[in-house]
C-alpha positions as CSV (number, residue, x, y, z in Angstrom):
1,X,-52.5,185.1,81.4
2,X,-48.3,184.8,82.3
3,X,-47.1,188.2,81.8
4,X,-45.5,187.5,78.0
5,X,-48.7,186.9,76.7
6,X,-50.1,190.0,78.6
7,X,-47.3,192.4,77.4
8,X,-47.9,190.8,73.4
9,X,-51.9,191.8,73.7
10,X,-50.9,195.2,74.9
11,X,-48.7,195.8,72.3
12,X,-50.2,193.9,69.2
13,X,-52.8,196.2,68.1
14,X,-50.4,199.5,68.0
15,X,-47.8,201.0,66.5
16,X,-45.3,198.9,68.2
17,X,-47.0,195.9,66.6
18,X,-47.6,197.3,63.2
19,X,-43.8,198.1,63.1
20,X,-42.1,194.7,64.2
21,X,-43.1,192.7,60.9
22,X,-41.4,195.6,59.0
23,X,-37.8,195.2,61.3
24,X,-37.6,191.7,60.9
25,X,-37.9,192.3,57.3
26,X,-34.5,194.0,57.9
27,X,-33.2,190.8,58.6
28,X,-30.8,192.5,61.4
29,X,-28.6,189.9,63.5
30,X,-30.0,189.2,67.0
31,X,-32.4,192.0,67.3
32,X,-34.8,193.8,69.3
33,X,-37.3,196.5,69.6
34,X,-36.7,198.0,73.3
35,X,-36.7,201.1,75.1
36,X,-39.0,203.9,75.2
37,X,-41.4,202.6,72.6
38,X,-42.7,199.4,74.7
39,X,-42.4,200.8,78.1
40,X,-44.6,204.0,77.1
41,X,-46.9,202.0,74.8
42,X,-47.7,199.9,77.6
43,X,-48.2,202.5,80.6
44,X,-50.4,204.5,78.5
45,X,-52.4,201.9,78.0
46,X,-52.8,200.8,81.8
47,X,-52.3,204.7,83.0
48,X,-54.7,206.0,80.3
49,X,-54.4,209.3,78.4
50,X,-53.6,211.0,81.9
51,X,-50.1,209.8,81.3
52,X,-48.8,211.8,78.7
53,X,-45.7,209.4,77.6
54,X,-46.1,208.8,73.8
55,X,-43.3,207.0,71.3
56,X,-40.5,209.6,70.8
57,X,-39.2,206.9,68.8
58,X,-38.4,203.5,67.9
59,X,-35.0,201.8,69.9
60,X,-33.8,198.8,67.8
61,X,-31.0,197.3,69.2
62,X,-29.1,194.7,67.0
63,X,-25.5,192.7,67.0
64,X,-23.3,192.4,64.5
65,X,-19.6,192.3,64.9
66,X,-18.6,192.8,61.5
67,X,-21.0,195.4,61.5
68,X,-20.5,199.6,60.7
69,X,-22.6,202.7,61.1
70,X,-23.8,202.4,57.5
71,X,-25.5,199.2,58.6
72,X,-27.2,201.3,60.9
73,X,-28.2,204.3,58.6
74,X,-29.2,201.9,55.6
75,X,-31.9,200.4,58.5
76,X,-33.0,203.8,59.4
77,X,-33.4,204.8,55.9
78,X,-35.5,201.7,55.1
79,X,-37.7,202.0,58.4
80,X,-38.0,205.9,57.7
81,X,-39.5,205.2,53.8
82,X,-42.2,202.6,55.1
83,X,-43.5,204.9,58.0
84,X,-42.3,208.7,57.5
85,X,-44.3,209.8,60.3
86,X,-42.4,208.0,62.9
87,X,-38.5,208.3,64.0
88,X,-36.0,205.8,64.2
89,X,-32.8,204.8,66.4
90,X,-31.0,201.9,65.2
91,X,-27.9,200.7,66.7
92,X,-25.6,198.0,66.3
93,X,-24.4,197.3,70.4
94,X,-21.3,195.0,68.8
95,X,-20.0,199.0,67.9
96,X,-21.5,201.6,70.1
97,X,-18.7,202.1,72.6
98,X,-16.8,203.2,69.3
99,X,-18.9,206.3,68.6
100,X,-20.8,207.1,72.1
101,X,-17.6,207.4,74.3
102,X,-17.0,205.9,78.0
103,X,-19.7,202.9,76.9
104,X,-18.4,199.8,77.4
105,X,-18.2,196.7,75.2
106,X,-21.2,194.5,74.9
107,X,-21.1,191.1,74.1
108,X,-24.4,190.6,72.8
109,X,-28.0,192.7,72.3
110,X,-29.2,191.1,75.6
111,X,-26.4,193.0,77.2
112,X,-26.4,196.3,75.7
113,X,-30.3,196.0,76.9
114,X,-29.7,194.9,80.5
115,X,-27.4,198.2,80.9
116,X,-29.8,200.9,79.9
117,X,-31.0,202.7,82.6
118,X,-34.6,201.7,83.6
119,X,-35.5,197.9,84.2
120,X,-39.0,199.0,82.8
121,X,-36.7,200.4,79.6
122,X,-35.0,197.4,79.1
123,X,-37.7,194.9,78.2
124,X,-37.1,193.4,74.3
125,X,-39.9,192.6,71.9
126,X,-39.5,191.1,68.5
127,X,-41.3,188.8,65.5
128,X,-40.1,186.5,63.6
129,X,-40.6,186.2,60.1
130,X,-43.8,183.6,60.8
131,X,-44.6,186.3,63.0
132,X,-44.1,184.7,66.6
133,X,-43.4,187.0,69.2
134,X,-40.4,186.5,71.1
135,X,-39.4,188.4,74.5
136,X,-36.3,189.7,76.4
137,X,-37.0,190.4,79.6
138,X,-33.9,190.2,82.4
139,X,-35.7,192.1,85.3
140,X,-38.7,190.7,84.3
141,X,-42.0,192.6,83.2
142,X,-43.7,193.0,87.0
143,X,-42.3,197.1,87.1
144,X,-42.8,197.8,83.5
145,X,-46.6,196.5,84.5
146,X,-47.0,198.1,88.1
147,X,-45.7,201.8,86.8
148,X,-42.6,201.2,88.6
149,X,-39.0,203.4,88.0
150,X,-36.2,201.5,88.8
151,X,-32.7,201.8,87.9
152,X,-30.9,198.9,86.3
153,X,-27.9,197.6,88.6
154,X,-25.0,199.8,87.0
155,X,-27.0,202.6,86.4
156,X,-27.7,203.3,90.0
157,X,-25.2,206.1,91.2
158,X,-26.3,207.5,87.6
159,X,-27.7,211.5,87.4
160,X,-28.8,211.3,84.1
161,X,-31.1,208.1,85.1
162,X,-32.4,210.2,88.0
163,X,-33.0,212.8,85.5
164,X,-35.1,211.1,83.3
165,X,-37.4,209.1,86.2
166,X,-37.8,212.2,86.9
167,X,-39.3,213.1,83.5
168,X,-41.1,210.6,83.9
169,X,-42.8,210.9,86.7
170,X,-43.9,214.9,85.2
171,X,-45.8,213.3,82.3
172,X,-47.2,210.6,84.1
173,X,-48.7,211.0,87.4
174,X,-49.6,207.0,88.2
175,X,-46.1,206.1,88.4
176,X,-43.6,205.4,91.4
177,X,-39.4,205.5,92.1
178,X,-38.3,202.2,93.3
């Protein structure tokens, strides 16, 4: 099984997989769900319940250029009426050096991805409306699947991405630093 197929049967059968069909619904420009969601949704289930990383909440990362924070909020709100249990961070990367300062400009969702600040963080998944899965993946999946912290390229003098491996590796014993 090639590691895209391996990462979709993980993820199919949980709330990461309940939740795609609704975003693509959204019909957001160029988007993806990333971050916390997948990486934690997959180490607990190879870790097991000893690995006490859950969803905080759901990182969708989307491109528009024309695109404002209400964009944003109106996908929030829409996500936030179909599941009301579960929390939602939206962003458009075309704007978010605007309103989180000292971020740079990204040219695309792939890039805003590539730059956050795990390599196990930045991994995309997303449907389509026929409901075929589609994957980002720039550092490929093999530390996401072997528990592995790393630091993405421009993120490796950073404290606050030492910080949070750090966090990591409290609530979840199995993994390693790179």
């Amino acid at each position: 099984m090639n590691s895209n197929t391996r990462l979709q049967t993980i993820l199919a059968d949980t709330p990461v997989g309940m939740i795609l069909p609704a975003i693509a619904q959204l019909h957001l420009p160029d988007w993806w769900l990333a971050g916390g969601a997948v990486r934690n949704t997959v180490w607990r289930a190879i870790f097991g319940d000893d690995c006490e990383l859950v969803i905080k909440d759901f990182d969708i990362a989307f491109y528009d250029i024309q695109g404002d924070r209400a964009q944003e909020l109106a996908a929030k709100a829409t996500l936030t009426e179909q599941f009301p249990d579960d929390q939602f961070d939206v962003k458009n990367q075309a704007s978010f050096n605007r309103w989180r300062k000292g971020e740079t400009t990204y040219q695309s969702t792939e890039d805003g991805i590539s730059q956050w600040l795990h390599t196990a963080t930045s991994v995309g998944v997303r449907v389509d409306l026929q409901g075929q899965w589609e994957f980002f993946t720039p550092y490929g999946l093999d530390d996401l699947f072997q528990g592995i912290i790393r630091t993405t390229p421009v993120h490796i003098d950073n404290p606050d991405a030492h910080q949070k491996a750090a966090s990591f590796l409290q609530k979840c014993p199995y993994l390693r630093l790179a």
